[in-house]
C-alpha positions in Angstrom: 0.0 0.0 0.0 1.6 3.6 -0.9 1.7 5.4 2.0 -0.6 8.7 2.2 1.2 11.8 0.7 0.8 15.7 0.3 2.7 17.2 -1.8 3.3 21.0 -1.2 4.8 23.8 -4.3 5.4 26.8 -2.7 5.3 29.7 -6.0 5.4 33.3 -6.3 5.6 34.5 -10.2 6.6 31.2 -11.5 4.1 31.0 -14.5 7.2 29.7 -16.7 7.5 26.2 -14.9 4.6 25.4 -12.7 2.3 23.9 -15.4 5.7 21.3 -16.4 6.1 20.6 -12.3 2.3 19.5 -12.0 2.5 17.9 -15.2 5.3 15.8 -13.8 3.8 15.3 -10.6 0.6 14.0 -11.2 2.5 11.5 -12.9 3.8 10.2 -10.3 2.9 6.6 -9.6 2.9 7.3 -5.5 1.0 10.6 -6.4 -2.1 8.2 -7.9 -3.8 9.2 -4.2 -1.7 12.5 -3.2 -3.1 15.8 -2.7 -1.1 18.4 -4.5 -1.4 21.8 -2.6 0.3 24.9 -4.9 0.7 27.9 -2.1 0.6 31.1 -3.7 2.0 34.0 -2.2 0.5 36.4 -4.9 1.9 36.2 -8.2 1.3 38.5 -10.7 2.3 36.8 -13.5 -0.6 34.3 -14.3 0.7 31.4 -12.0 -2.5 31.2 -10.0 -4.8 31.3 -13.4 -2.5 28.1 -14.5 -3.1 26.0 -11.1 -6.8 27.3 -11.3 -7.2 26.0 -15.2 -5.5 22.4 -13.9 -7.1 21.6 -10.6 -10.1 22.4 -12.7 -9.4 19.3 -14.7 -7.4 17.7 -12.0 -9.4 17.1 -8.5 -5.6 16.3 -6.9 -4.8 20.0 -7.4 -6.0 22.9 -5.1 -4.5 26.7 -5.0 -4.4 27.9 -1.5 -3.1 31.3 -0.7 0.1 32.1 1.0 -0.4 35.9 2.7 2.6 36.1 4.7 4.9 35.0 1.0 7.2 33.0 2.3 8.0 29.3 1.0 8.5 28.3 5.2 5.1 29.7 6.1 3.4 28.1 2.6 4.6 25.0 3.8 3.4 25.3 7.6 0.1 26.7 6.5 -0.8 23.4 4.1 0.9 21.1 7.3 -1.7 23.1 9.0 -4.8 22.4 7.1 -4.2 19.4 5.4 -1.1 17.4 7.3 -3.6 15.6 9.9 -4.6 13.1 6.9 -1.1 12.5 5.7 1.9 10.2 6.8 4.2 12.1 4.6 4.8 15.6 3.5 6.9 15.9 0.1 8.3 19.4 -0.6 8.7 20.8 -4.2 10.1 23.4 -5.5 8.3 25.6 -9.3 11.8 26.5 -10.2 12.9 22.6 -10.7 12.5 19.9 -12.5 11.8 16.2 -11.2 12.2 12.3 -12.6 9.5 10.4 -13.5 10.1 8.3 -10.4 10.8 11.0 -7.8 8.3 10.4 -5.2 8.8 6.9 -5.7 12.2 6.7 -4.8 12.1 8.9 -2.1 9.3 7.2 0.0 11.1 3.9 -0.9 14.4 5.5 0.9 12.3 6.5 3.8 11.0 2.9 4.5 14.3 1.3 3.6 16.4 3.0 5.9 13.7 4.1 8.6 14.2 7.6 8.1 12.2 10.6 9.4 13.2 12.7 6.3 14.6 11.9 3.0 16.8 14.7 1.2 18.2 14.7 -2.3 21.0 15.9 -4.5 20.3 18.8 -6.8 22.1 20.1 -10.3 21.8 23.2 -11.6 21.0 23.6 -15.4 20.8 26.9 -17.6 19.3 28.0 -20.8 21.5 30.2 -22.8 25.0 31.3 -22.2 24.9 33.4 -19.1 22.5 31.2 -16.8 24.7 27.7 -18.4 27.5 29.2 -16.6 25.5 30.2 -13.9 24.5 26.6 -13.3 28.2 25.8 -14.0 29.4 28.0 -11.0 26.5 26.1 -8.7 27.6 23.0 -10.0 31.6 23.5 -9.3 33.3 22.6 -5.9 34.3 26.2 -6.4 30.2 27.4 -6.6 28.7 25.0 -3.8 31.9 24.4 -1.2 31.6 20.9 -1.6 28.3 20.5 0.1 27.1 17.1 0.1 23.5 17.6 -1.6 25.4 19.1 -4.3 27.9 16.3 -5.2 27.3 13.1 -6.3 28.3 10.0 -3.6 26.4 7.3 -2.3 23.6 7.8 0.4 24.3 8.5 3.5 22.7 9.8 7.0 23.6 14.2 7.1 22.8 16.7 9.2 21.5 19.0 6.5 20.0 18.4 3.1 17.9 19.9 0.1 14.8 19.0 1.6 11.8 16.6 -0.4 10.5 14.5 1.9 9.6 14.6 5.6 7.0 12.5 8.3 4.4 14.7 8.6 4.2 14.0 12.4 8.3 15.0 12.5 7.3 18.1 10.9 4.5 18.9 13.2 6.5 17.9 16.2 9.3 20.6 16.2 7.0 23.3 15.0 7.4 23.4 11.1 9.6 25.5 9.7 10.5 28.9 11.5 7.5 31.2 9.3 10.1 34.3 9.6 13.0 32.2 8.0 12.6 33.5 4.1 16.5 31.5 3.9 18.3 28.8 5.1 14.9 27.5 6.6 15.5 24.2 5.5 19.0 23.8 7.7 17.2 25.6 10.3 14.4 23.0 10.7 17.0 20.3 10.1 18.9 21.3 13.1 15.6 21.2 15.3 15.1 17.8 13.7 18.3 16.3 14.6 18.1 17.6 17.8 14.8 16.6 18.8 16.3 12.6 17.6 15.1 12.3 14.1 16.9 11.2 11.6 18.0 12.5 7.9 18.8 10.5 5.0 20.4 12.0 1.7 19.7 9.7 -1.6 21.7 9.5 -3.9 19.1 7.3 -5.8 17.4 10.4 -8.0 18.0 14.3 -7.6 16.3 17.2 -9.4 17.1 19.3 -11.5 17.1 23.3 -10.3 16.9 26.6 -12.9 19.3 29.0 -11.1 19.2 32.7 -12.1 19.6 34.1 -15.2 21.3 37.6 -14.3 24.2 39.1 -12.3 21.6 41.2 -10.0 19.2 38.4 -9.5 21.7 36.1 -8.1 23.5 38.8 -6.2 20.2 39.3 -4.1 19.7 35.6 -4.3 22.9 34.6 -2.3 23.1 37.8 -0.7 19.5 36.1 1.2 21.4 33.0 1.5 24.8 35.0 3.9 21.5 36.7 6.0 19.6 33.5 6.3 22.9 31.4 7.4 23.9 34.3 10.2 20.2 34.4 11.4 20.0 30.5 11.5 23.5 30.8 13.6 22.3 33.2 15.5 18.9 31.7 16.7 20.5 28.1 18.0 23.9 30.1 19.2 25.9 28.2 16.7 29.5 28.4 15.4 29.8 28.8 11.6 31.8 25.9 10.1 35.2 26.2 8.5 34.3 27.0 5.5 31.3 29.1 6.1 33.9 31.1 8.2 36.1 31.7 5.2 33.5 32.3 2.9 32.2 35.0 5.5 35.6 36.6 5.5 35.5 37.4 1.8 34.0 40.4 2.0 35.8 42.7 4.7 39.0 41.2 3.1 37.7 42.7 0.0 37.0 46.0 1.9 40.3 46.3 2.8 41.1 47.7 -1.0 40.0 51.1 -0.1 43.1 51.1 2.0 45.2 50.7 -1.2 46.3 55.0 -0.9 48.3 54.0 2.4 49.9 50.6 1.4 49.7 48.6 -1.6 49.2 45.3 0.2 45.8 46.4 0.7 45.5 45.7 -2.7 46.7 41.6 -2.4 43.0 39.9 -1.2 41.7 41.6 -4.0 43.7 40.6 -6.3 43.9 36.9 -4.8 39.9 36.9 -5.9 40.0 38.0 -9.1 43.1 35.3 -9.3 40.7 32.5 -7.7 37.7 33.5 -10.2 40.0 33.1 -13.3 41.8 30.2 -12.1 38.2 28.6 -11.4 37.3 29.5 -14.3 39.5 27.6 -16.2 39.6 24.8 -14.4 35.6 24.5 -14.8 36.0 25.6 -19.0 38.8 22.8 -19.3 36.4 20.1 -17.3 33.4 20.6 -18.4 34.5 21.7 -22.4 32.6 24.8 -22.4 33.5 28.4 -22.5 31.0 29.5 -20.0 33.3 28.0 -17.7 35.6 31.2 -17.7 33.1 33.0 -16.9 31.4 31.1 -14.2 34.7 31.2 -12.4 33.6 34.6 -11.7 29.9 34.0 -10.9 31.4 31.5 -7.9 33.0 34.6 -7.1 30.0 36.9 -6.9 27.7 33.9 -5.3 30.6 34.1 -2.2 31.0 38.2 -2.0 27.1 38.3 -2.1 27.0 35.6 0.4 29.8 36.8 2.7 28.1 41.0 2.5 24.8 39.1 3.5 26.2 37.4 6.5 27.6 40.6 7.7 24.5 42.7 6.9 22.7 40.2 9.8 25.3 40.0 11.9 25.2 44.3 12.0 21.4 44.2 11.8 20.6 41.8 14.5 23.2 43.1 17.5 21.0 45.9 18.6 18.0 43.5 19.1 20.4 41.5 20.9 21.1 44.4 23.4 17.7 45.4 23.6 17.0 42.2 24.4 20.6 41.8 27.0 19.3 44.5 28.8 15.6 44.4 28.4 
């Protein structure tokens, strides 16, 4: 017997790939008795006239809104009013693509290896010059930082995943997702997870497919969200950042230090060790992957970090007078 699943698309303006992700979802053999929720948090680009014109046809399919926006609070609000009926909750994303046998495999893993969620490897894939080495940079050791739902490996149990599926009574028993989290809410609940004893699984068995940004400014606010979200997430459960987050987050006062330049020209050296790194990176990822969108994505590894690292410290300087209210409150 399949077990009972909702499935759960957070969108905002994604008229481009939601009818393709329902498409592909209702063909899901373990979606035959799913309920497909699509939470809008008011696009105004025709998204919610395309689930309308398929859950017409489709008695799976419902549009619920999403007023508070947010892909954390989309997912807690259909938890909320349809998670009592369901064993497992499987999150989707409209800016991805998924194989024929997603669902399948994943609820498979879960039973296999007893696990309380299921998390999966993702690959980034552009159309057109710019976003191909877009998804190049994402796809690089250089991009990602070698994290593990971004490389391929065999399954194993992690701390932190690209989330798909969960036990809806895990999710309802640490609270859901933390609704002001518009980042980084998915390590955020995975820490709560872990530390309230359940247990993640990453599958190497299928991954999806993600559509990353197509321009410079899109993905420098993109990531920039990312650096906030990761500080904020640190901040919340009094965390350390990890090694690499910590050198990441140093990129961009080392960067800063280049206004210094007038008094000493070793000001100038981290600087120039980045642009170094980005061509260097670039090459490496043009010569491995036989494209020439790898020189460039060299550099959009190098912009995904600064925005990251300038995001992280735009927290950190936001959040320390709410911490002294609070000290001396």
């Amino acid at each position: 017997m399949t077990p009972s699943l909702l499935i759960v698309i957070p969108t905002l303006n994604e008229a481009e790939h939601i009818a393709g992700v329902l498409a592909s979802v209702l063909a899901f053999p373990a979606a035959r008795d799913a309920l497909i929720v699509v939470a809008d948090g008011g696009s105004t680009d025709g998204t919610q006239a395309i689930v309308i014109r398929i859950a017409d046809e489709e008695p799976r399919v419902r549009l619920m809104d999403n007023p508070q926006r947010l892909q954390s609070a989309a997912v807690n609000r259909a938890v909320d009013q349809y998670g009592y009926d369901y064993e497992w909750l499987l999150r989707l994303d409209a800016h991805s693509a998924y194989p024929a046998d997603f669902a399948d495999v994943v609820l498979d893993e879960a039973r296999q290896h007893e696990a309380d969620s299921v998390v999966v490897s993702m690959v980034a894939k552009g159309d057109g010059f710019w976003q191909h080495a877009i998804a190049l940079a994402q796809n690089s050791r250089l991009g990602n930082g070698g994290s593990a739902h971004r490389l391929d490996g065999s399954g194993k149990w992690v701390d932190h995943g690209h989330h798909a599926l969960m036990r809806t009574a895990a999710f309802r028993a640490v609270g859901g997702y933390d609704p002001d989290f518009s980042h980084n809410e998915d390590a955020e609940l995975d820490h709560r997870l872990r530390g309230a004893g359940f247990r993640i699984w990453l599958t190497q068995r299928t991954r999806l497919t993600y559509f990353p940004r197509r321009t410079m400014s899109s993905l420098w606010r993109q990531y920039q969200a990312f650096g906030r979200g990761r500080r904020r997430n640190l901040t919340k459960h009094g965390m350390r950042p990890a090694t690499r987050q910590a050198v990441v987050a140093a990129l961009a006062p080392a960067l800063a230090c280049a206004v210094l330049v007038p008094f000493s020209g070793i000001f100038a050296l981290p600087l120039l060790c980045w642009v170094a790194g980005c061509l260097v990176g670039g090459l490496s990822i043009a010569l491995s992957e036989r494209h020439p969108a790898g020189l460039v994505a060299g550099f959009f590894a190098g912009i995904m970090h600064l925005a990251w690292s300038v995001g992280y410290w735009r927290e950190w300087i936001s959040a320390r007078p709410n911490k002294e209210r609070v000290r001396h409150a």
